[in-house]
C-alpha positions in Angstrom: 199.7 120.6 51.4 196.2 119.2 50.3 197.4 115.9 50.0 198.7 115.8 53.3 195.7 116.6 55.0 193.7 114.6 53.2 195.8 111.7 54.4 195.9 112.9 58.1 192.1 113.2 57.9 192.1 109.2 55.8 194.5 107.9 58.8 192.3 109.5 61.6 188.7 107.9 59.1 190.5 104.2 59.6 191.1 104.9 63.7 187.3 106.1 64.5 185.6 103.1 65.6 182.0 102.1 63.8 179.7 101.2 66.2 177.3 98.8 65.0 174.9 99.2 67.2 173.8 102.4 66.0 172.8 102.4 62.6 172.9 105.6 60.9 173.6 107.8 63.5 177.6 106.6 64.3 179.6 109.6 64.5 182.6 107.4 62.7 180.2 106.7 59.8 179.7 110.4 60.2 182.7 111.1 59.7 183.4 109.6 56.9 180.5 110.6 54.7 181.9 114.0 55.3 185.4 113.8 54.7 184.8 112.3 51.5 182.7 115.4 50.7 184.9 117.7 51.6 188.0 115.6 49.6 186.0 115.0 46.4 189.0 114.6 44.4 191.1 113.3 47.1 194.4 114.8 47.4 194.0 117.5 44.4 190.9 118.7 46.3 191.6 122.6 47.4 191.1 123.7 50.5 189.8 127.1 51.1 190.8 127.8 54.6 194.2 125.3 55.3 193.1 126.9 59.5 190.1 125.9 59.8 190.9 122.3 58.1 194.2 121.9 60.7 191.6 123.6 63.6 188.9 120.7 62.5 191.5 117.8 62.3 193.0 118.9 66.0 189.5 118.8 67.5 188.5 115.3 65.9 191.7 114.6 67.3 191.2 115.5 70.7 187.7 113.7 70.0 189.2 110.2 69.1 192.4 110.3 72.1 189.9 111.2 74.6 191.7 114.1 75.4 189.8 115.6 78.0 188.6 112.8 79.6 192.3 112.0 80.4 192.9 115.6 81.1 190.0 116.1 83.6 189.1 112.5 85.3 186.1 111.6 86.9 185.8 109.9 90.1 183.4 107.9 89.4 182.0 106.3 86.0 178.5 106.9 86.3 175.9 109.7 86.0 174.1 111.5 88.6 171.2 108.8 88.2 173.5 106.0 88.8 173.4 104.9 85.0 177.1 103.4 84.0 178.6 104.1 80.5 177.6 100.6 79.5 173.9 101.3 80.4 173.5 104.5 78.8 175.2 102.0 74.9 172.6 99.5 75.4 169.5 102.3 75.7 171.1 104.3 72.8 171.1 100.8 70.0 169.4 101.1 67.4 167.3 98.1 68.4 166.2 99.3 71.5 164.9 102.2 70.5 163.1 101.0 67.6 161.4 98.5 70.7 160.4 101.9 72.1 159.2 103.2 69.3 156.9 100.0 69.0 155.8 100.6 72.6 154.6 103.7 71.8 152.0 102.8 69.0 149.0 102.1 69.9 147.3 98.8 69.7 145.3 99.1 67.3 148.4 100.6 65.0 150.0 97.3 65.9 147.4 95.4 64.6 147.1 97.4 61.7 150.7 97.5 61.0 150.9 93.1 61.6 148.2 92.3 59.3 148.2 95.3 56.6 149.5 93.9 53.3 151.2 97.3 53.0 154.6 98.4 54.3 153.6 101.0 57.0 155.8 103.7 55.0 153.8 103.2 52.1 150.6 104.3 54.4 152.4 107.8 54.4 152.2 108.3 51.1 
């Protein structure tokens, strides 16, 4: 029965979508890191509680169908601000927020930062 899950859970890993614009916080890269945790040793890997795995695998699932988006529609695609889905991608990439993140040093830590010879993580230690 291991080995079956660990397939079902492989064949939903392949489906989830990587979203390049967010570096290290993509909940398909997310994913992944922790199913192959969970299956170190692929399909001989025991499972503890077989509910709990199916319960987990339904609700990724429902997750990756868009279950209840189809199930409850919206009438419009936009928030109560007027921000569409597309909006609210381009303010989550990485690279935007790292450009606010830049904004919010100060000018003189900019300057610091441009002409140090140091990495600025290395200032930390």
């Amino acid at each position: 029965m291991a080995a079956s899950r660990y397939r079902r859970f492989l064949r939903l890993c392949e489906e989830w979508p990587v979203e390049e614009t967010k570096q290290q916080r993509d909940l398909g890269s997310f994913l992944r890191q922790k199913v192959a945790q969970a299956f170190r040793e692929g399909e001989n890997t025991p499972i503890p509680d077989p509910e709990a795995c199916d319960q987990m695998y339904e609700s990724l699932v429902r997750i990756h169908t868009n279950f209840y988006k189809n199930k409850y529609p919206r009438l419009k695609d936009t928030t109560f601000t007027g921000v569409t889905v597309e909006d609210c991608r381009t303010i989550l990439a990485t690279d935007i927020l790292r450009q606010m993140e830049d904004r919010k040093k100060g000018t003189w830590k900019r300057l610091r930062e441009k002409f140090s010879a140091k990495k600025p993580e290395e200032d930390l230690k």
